[in-house]
C-alpha positions in Angstrom: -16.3 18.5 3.7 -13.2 20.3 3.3 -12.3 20.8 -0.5 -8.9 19.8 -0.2 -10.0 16.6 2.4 -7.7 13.9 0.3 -5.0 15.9 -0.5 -4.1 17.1 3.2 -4.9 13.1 4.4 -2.6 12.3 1.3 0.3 14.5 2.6 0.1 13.2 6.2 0.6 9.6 5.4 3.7 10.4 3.7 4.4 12.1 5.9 3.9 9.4 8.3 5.4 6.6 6.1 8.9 9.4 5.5 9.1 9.4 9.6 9.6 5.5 9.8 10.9 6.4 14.2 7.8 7.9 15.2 5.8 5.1 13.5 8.4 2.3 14.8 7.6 3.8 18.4 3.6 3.4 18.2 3.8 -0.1 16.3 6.0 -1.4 19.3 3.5 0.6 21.8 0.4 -1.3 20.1 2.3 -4.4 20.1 3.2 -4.4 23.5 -0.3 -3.8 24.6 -1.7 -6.7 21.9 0.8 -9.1 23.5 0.1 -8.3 27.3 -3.3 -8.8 26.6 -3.1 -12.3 24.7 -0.5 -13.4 27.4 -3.1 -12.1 29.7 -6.0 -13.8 28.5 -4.6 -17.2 28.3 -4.3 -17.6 32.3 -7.7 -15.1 33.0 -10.4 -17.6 34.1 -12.9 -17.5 31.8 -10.3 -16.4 29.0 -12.3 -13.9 26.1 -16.1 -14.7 28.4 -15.8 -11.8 29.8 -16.4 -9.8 26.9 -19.8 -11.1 26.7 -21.2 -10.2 30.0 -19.1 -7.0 29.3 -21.2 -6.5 26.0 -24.5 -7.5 27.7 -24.3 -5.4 31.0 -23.2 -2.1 28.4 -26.9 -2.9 26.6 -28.7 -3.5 29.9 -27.4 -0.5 31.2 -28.0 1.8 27.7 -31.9 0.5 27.7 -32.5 1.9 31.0 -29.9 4.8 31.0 -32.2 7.4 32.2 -33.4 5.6 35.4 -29.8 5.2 36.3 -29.0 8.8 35.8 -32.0 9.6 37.9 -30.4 6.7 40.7 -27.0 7.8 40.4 -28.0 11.5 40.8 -29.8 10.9 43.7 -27.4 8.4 45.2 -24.5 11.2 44.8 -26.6 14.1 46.3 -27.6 12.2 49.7 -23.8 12.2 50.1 -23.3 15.6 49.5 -22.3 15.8 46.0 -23.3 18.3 44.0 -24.3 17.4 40.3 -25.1 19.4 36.9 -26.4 17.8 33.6 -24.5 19.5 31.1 -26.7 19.1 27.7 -23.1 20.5 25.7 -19.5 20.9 26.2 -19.9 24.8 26.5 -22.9 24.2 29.4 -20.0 22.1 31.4 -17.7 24.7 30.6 -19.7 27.8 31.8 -20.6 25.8 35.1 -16.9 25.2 35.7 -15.6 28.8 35.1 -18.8 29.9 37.6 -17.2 27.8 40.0 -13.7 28.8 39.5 -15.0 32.4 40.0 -17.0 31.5 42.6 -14.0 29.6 44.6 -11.4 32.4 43.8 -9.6 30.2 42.2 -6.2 30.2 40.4 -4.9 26.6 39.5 -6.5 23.9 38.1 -5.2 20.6 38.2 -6.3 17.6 36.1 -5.7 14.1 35.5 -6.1 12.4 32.2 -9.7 12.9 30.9 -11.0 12.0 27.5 -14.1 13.8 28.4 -12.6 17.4 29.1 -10.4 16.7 25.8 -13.8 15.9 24.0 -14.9 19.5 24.7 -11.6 21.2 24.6 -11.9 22.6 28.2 -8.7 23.8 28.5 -8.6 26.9 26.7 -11.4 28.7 27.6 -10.5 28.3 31.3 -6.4 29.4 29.9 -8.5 32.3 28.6 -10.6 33.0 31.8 -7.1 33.5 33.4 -6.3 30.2 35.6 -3.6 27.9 35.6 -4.3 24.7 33.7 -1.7 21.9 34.2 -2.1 18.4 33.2 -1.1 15.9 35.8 -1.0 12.7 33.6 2.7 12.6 32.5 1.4 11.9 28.6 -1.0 14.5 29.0 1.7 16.7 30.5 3.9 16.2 27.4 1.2 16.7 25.2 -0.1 19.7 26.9 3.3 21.4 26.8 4.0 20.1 23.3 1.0 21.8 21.9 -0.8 19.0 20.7 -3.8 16.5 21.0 -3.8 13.0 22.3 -2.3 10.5 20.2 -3.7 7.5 21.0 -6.3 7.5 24.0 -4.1 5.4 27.2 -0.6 6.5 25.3 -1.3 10.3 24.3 2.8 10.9 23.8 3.5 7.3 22.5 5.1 9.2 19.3 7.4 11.1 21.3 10.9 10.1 22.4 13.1 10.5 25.0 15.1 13.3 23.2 11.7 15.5 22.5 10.7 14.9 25.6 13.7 15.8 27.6 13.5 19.3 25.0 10.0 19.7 26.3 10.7 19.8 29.8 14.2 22.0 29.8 11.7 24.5 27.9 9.6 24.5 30.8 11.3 24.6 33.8 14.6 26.2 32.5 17.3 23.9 33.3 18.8 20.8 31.6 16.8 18.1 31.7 19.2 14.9 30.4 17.6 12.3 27.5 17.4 9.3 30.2 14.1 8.1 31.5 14.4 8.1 35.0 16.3 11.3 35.2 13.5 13.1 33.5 10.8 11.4 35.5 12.5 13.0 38.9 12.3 16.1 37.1 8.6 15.8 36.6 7.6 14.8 39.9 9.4 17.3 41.3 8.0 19.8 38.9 4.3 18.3 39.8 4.3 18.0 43.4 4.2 21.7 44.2 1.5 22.2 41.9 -0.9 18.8 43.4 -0.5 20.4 47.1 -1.5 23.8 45.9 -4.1 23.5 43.6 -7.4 25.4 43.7 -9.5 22.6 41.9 -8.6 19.0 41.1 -10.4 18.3 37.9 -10.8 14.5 36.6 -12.4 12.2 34.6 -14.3 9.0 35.8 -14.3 5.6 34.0 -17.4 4.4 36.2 -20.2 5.9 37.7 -22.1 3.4 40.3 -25.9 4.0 40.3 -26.8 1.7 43.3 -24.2 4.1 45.5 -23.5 7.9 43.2 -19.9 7.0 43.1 -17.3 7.3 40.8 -14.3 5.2 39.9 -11.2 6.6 38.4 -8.4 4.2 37.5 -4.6 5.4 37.1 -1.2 4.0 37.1 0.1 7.2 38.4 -1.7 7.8 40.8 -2.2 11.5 40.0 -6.1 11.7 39.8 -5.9 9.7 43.5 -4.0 13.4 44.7 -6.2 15.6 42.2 -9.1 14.5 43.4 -8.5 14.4 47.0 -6.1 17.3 48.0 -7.6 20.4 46.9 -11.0 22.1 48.4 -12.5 21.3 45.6 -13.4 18.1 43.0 -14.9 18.6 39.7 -15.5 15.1 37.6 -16.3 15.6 34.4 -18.2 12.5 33.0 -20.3 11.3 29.9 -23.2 10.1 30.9 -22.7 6.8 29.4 -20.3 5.6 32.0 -23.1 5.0 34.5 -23.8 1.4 35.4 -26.5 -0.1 37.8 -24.5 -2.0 40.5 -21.0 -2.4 42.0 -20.0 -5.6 40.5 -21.1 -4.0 37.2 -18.3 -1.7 38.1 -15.7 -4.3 38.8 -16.6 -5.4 35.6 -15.4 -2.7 34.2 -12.1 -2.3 36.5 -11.2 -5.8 35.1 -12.2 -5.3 31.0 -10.3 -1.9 30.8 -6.9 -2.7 31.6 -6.9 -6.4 30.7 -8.2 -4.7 26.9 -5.6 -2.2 27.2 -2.3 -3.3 28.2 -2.6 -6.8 30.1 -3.0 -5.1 33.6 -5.1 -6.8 35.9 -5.9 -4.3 37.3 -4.4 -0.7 36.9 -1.8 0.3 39.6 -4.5 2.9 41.2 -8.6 2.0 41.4 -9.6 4.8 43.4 -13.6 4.4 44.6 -15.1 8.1 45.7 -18.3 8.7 47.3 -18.4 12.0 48.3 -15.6 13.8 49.8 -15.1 14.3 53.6 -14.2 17.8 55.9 -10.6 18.6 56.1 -10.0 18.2 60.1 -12.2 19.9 62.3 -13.5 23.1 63.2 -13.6 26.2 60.5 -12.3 26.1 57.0 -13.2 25.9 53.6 -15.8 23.2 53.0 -14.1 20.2 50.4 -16.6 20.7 47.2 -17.1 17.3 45.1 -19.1 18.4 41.5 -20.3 15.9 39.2 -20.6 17.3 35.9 -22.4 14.3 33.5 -21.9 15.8 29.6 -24.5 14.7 27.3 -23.0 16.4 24.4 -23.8 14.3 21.5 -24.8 11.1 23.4 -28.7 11.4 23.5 -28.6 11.8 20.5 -26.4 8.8 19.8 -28.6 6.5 21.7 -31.7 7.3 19.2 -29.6 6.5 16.4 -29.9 3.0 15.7 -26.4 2.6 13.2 -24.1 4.6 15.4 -26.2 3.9 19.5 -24.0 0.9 20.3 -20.8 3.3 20.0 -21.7 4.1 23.3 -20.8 0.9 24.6 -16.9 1.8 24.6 -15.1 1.4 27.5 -11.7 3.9 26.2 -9.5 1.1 26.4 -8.0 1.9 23.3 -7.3 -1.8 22.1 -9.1 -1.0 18.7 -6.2 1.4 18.6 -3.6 -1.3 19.3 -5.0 -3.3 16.6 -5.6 -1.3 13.8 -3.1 -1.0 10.6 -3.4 1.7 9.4 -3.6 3.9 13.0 -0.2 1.8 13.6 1.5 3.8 10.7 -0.1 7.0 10.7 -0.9 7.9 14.2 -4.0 9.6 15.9 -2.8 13.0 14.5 -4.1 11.7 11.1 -6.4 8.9 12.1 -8.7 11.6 14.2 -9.8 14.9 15.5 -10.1 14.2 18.8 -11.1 11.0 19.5 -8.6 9.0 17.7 -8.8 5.1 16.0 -11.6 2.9 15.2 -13.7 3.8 17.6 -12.9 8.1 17.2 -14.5 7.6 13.9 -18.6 7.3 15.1 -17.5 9.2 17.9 -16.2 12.2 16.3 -19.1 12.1 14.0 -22.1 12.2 16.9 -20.0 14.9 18.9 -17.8 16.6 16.5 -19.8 16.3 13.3 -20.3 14.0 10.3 -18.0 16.4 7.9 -14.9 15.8 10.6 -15.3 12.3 10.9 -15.3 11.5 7.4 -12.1 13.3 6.9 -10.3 10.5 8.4 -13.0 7.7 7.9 -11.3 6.1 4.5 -8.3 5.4 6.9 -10.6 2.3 7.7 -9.6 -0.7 5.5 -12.5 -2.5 7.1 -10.4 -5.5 8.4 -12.9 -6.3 11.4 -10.0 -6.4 13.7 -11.7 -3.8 15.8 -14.3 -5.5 16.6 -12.6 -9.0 17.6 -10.4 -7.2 20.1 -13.1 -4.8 21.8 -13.6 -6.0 25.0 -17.6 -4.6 24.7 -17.8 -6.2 20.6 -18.5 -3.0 19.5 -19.7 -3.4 15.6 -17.3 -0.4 14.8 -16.6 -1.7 10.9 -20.0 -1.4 10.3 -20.5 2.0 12.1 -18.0 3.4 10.1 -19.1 2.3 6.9 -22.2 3.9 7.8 -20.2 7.4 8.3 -18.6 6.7 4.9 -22.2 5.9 3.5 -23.4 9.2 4.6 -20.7 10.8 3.2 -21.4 10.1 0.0 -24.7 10.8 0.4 -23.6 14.4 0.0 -20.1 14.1 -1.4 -18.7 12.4 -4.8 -17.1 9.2 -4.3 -13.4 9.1 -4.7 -12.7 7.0 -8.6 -10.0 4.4 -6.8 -12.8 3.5 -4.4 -15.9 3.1 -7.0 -13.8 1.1 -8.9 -13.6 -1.5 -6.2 -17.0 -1.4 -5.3 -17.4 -2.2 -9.1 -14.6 -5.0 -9.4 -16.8 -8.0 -9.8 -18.1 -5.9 -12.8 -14.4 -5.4 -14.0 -13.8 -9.1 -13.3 -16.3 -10.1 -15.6 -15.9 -7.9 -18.5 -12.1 -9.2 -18.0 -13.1 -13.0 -18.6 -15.4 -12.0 -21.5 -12.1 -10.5 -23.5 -9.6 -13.0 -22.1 -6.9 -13.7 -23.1 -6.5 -9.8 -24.4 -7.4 -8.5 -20.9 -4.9 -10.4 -19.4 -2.4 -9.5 -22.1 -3.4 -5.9 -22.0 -2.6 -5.9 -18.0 0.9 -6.8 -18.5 1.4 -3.7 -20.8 2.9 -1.1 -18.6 1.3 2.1 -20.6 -2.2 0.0 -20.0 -1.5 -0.3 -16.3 -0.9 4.0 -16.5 -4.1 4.3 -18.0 -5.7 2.2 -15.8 -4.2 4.1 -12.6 -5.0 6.9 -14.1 -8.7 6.3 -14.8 -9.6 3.7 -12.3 -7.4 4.6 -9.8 -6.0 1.1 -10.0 -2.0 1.4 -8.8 -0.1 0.0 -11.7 2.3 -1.4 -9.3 0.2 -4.4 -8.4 0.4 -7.7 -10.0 -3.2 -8.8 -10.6 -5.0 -11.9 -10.9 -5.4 -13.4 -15.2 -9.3 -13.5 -15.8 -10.4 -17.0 -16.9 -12.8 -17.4 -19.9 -14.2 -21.0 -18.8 -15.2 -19.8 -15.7 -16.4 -22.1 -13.2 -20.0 -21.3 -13.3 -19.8 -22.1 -16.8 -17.8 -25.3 -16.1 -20.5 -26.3 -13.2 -23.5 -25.5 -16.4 -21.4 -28.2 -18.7 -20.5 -30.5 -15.8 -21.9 -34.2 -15.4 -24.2 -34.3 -12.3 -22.3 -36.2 -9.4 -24.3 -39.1 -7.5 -25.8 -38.2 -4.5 -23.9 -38.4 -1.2 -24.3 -41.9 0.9 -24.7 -40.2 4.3 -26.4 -36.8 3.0 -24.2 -33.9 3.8 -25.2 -31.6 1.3 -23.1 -27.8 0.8 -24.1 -25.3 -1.7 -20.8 -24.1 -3.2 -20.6 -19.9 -3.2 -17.6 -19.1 -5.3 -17.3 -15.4 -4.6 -15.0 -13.6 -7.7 -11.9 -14.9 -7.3 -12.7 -18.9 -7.7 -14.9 -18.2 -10.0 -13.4 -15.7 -12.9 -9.8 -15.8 -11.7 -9.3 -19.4 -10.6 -11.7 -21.3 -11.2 -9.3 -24.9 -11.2 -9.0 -23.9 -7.7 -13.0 -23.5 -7.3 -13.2 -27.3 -9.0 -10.8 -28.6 -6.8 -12.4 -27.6 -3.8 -15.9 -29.0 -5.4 -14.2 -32.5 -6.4 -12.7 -32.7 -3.0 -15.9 -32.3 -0.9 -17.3 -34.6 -3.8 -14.9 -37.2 -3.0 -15.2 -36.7 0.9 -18.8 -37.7 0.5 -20.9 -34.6 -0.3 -23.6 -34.0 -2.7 -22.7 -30.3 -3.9 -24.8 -27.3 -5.7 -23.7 -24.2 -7.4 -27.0 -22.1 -6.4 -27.7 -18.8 -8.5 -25.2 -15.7 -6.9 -23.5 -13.2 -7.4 -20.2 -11.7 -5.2 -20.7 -11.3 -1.2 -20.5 -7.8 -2.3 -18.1 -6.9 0.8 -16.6 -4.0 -1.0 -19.7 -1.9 -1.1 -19.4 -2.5 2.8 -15.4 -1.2 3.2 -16.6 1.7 0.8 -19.6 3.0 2.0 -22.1 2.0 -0.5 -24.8 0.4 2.5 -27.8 0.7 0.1 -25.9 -1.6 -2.7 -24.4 -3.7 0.2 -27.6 -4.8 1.5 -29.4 -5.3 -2.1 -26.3 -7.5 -2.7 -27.3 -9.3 0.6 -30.8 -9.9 0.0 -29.4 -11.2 -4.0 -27.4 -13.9 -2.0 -29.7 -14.3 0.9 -32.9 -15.1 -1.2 -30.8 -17.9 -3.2 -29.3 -19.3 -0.1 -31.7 -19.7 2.3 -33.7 -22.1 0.7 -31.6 -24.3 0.8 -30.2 -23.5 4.0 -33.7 -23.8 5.3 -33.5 -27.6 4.1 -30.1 -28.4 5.9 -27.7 -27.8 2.9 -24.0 -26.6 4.5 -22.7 -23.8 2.5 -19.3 -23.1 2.2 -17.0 -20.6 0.3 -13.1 -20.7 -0.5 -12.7 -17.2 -0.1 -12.8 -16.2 3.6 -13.7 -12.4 3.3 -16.9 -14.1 1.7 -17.5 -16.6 3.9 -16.9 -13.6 6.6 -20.0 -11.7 4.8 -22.7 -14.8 5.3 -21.8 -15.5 8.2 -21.5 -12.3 9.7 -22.1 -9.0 8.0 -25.2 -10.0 6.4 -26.9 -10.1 9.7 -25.4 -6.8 10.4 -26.6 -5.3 7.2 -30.4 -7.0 7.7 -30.7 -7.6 11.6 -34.3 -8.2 11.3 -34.1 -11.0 8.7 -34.2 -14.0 9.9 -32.8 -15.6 6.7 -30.0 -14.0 7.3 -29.1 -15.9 10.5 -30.3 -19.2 9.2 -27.6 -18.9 6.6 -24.7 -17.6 9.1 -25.6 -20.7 11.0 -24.9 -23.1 8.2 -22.0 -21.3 6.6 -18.8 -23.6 7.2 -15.4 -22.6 5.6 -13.8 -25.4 3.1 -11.2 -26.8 6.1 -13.9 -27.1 8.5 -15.7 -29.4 6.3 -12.8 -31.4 5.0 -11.5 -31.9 8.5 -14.8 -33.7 9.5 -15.2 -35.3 6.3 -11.9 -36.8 5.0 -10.0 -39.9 6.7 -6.7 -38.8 7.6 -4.4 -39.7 4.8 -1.9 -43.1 5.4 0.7 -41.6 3.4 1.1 -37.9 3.9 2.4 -35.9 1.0 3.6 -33.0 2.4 6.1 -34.3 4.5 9.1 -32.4 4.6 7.4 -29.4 3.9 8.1 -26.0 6.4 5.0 -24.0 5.8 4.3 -20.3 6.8 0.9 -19.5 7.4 -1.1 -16.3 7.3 -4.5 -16.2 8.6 -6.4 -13.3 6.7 -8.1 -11.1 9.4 -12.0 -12.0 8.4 -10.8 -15.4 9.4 -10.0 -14.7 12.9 -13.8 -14.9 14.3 -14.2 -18.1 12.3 -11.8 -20.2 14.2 -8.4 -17.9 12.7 -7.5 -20.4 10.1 -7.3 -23.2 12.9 -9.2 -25.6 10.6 -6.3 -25.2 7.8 -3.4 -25.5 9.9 -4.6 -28.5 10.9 -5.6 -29.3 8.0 -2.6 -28.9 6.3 -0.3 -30.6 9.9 -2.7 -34.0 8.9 -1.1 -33.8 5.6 2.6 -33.8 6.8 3.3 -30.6 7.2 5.0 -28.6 9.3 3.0 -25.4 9.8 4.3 -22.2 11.5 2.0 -19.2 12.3 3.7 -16.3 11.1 1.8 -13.0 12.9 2.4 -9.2 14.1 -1.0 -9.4 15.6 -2.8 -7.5 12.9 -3.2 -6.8 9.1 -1.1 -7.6 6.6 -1.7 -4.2 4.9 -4.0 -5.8 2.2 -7.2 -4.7 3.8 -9.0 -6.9 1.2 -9.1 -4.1 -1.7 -7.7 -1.2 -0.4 -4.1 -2.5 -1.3 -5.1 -2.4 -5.1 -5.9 1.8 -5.3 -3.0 3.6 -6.2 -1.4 6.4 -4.5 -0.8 7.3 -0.3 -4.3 6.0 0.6 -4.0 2.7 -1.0 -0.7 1.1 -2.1 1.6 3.3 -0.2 -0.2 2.8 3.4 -0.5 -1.1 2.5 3.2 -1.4 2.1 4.2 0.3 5.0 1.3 -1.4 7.1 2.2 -5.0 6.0 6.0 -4.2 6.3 6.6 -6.0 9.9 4.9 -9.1 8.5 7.4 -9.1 5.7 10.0 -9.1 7.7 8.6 -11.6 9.8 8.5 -14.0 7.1 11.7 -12.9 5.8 12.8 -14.5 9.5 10.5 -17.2 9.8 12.8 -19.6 7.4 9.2 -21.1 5.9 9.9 -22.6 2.4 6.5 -21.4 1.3 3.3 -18.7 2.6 -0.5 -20.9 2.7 -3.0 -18.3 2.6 -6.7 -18.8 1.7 -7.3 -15.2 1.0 -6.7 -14.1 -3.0 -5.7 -10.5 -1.7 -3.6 -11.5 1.1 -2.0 -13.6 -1.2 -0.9 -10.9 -3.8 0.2 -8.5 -0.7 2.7 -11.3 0.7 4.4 -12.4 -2.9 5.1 -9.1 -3.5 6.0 -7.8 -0.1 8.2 -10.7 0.6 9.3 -12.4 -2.8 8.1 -15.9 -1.4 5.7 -18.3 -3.1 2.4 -18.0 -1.4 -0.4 -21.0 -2.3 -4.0 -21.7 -1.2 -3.2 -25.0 0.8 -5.2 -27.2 -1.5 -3.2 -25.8 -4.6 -0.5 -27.6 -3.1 -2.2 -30.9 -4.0 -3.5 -30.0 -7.8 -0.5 -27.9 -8.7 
């Protein structure tokens, strides 16, 4: 770890969040791709399936990886292919310069490869004296520019027409105009000498096929179709996870990358290689194909068992197109090569542990990753693993121990109300407190409750049993019980009167911070706390249910993920219900609606999404009169359940800028009010927008 890691991230999200165009240009890139895909999705047969069989064909062909190197290898060779396991980047590099030498050569030509960018090919062959051009037009810019990919399918997504017209007068020496089509011309006529006289074509591949040793490369530009092809020579550089068993395991794949990507169904060019043929008849140079598979990293991947299933990605980059913070600060902060979500595990297995957490605490652990990758890659809880071993060697940052400690806080808060909540409103206590604790002073926070609802449940009359025995054990998380608990008793006396028989078990919070953070070890003992409590009852039928989504999130899912081989665990996902799921199957619907009238804007918090993305509310909410509109950009509302709260670039500041499209969406929407079942969502959108935001059964016991 670099000594000065959080104060260089620090000065490139301001950076980031001062340059407002550039990060206008990738927030309508992502968004674009987020809404091609949904569009897509709804008329694909079979609609999200696919990512299932796309998930289980990635862990069939992972388990047996090694046979299907040995297949592919084979399969490749009969048809004249040569190929060269490269155990590192510098092996594939020192068998490519050997062949550049050995071939005379003096151009190379490539197509867009996140492979060769992985091992930084192009400067020692610069150095070894060829000519190295990109072919991919992003790439092109990028090479040119100086820089690294920005985001893996849009590597120049930050640049604009102006910077890129500049780039290209600089290389070619005459003016290039600041109109699209003007400066494509320009590059294809720049290109086209250089694709009919290259020495080596040198691509990528997103497939290879073990039943047949082919490759597939899919394009929109068609330049790795011309790399690959016109030259004497073909070198694919691939990692060696891109091998699959059969063909339709490829098509597979041709249909999850684009679709995940950008909506394409499927890209413009799916070029299918097997071998190479001669050029004519008669005497000439023979037409080399060379596979190169890079292992660099990946072996040892596999035997890892937190960080293996990061081999399942596919580089379609929709984690990218998802995430909030990569939305703001680009993949010049949020990575070293690999950028995003994904970049973070990957960066760490073939870059190092050090460089990956540099950029890791960009990850507010929102989960959206995951629900968009089209393989389900468990990328939140990969990258809290980085972050764990981090901090295994590193001290942990105050801002972020303080939010793994906040259920302490909380309830060392409701032991001095009413003077903590009077001290909070004192500006020189909320200095101290940012100060100290990292806490950003900014933030309006939550008043502590003395009578908190565990002690209101100790006091409370036992309820009669229910008539048709649906029992739920109630878990309260923090905020229902120490900040609200009237809002914890309301839920309680609702299911009562629906008909349920309900328990307050021992517990203590989902401990989901410890997850965002880092702290694994904590995480899990937290788990097994709750888990051992729980189950039970769980075991016995009981329902449980909690009005705080990010905790209903944790037993449903990332308990399991934290303790796959406890079975409790899953017994307890299986029962966990959120509130509105239970109140939709339980109540009648009301004769007389009361909220009538009322033009509701709703927000559904991003731990909701796998859990039926606040459906059951909405619905909920429509039964009771009202007239609900989904207000969404697609992904976070900056909150990123704590992360919000610390003070300073990577906290407050990011969370601003993040949730600022969603502001301004509501500001649009004409909604009289914001429902939200998340506490921290809730604090973000009253303060980013200035309208009233209220849990929907708030609106009922005002």
């Amino acid at each position: 770890m670099s000594q000065n890691r959080y104060t260089h991230l620090t000065s490139e999200i301001r950076e980031a969040i001062a340059n407002p165009k550039k990060s206008q240009a990738l927030y309508t890139a992502m968004k674009r791709g987020r809404d091609n895909r949904a569009e897509r999705l709804e008329n694909l047969k079979g609609g999200l399936a696919f990512r299932e069989e796309v998930k289980d064909r990635k862990n069939h062909c992972k388990s047996c990886s090694e046979d299907l190197m040995e297949k592919f290898i084979a399969n490749a060779e009969k048809r004249g292919v040569k190929v060269f396991i490269a155990k590192t980047g510098a092996d594939a590099i020192a068998y490519t310069l050997k062949l550049a030498e050995e071939k005379q050569a003096k151009t190379v030509s490539k197509s867009k490869s996140l492979t060769t960018e992985e091992i930084e090919i192009n400067d020692p062959l610069l150095e070894a004296g060829l000519r190295v051009v990109e072919t991919d037009l992003g790439e092109l810019i990028i090479q040119l520019a100086g820089e690294k990919p920005y985001h893996l399918v849009f590597p120049s997504v930050h640049k604009t027409a102006v910077e890129v017209a500049e780039i290209f007068e600089k290389e070619t020496g005459k003016p290039v105009p600041n109109d699209i089509d003007a400066i494509m011309k320009i590059v294809r006529n720049y290109l086209r000498p250089i694709f009919l006289n290259t020495d080596i074509g040198m691509t990528g591949a997103n497939v290879g096929i073990a039943e047949t040793g082919g490759i597939v490369i899919e394009t929109n530009e068609g330049n790795a179709r011309l790399v690959s092809s016109i030259g004497n020579c073909h070198i694919c550089i691939m990692g060696m996870e891109k091998i699959v068993e059969t063909i339709d395991d490829a098509l597979l794949m041709v249909l999850a990358h684009p679709v995940s990507a950008t909506g394409q169904l499927p890209t413009t060019y799916v070029t299918w290689m097997h071998g190479r043929s001669p050029m004519g008849e008669g005497e000439g140079p023979l037409r080399d194909s060379h596979i190169i598979i890079l292992d660099n990293g990946r072996t040892e991947m596999k035997n890892d068992p937190a960080l293996e299933e990061a081999l399942n990605c596919i580089r379609c980059g929709a984690c990218m197109n998802i995430c909030p913070t990569y939305g703001v600060v680009g993949g010049h902060t949020f990575g070293y090569i690999y950028p995003g979500p994904i970049g973070i595990p990957w960066t760490a297995q073939v870059h190092g542990q050090d460089l990956a957490a540099d950029f890791a605490s960009l990850c507010i652990s929102c989960g959206l990753c995951k629900e968009i990758c089209p393989a389900q890659i468990d990328m939140p809880m990969m990258i809290a693993e980085i972050k764990h071993r981090d901090k295994k060697k590193n001290p942990t940052p105050k801002a972020e121990a303080t939010m793994m400690a906040a259920d302490r806080f909380a309830k060392l808060g409701s032991a001095t109300a009413p003077l903590s909540n009077w001290a909070l409103s004192l500006p020189p206590a909320r200095w101290v407190m940012e100060q100290v604790l990292g806490l950003d002073r900014h933030r309006k926070l939550p008043t502590f409750a003395h009578n908190t609802l565990e002690k209101q449940w100790k006091k409370r009359a036992k309820q009669p049993a229910s008539n048709d025995g649906t029992r739920v054990a109630f878990f309260a998380d923090v905020y229902a019980n120490i900040n609200d608990p009237k809002l914890g008793m309301a839920i309680i006396e609702r299911l009562e009167k629906a008909g349920c028989s309900v328990v307050y078990p021992e517990q203590t919070s989902s401990g989901y911070p410890y997850v965002a953070y880092g702290d694994l070890d904590k995480a899990r003992e937290t788990a097994l706390y709750n888990i051992e409590r729980l189950y039970p009852l769980a075991k016995d039928g009981v329902l449980i249910t909690s009005p705080e989504p990010t905790a209903a999130y944790a037993l449903k899912h990332t308990y399991q993920s934290l303790l796959p081989d406890d079975e409790r665990a899953k017994v307890i996902a299986q029962q966990t219900r959120e509130v509105f799921e239970l109140l939709l199957e339980l109540e009648p619907s009301p004769t007389t609606p009361s909220l009538k009238g009322k033009k509701l804007g709703f927000h559904c918090s991003c731990h909701q999404r796998p859990m039926g993305s606040g459906s059951q509310a909405v619905e909920w909410l429509q039964r009771q009169g009202a007239e609900v509109v989904r207000v969404e950009t697609g992904t976070c509302c900056g909150m990123g359940g704590t992360f919000g709260l610390k003070a300073g670039a990577l906290g407050y500041e990011l969370s601003q800028a993040v949730g600022g499209p969603l502001f301004q969406a509501f500001a649009e929407s004409g909604v009289d009010m914001i429902i939200s079942e998340s506490s921290v969502c809730a604090i973000q959108l009253a303060e980013g927008t200035g309208l009233p935001v209220v849990h929907p059964l708030n609106l009922l016991n005002p």
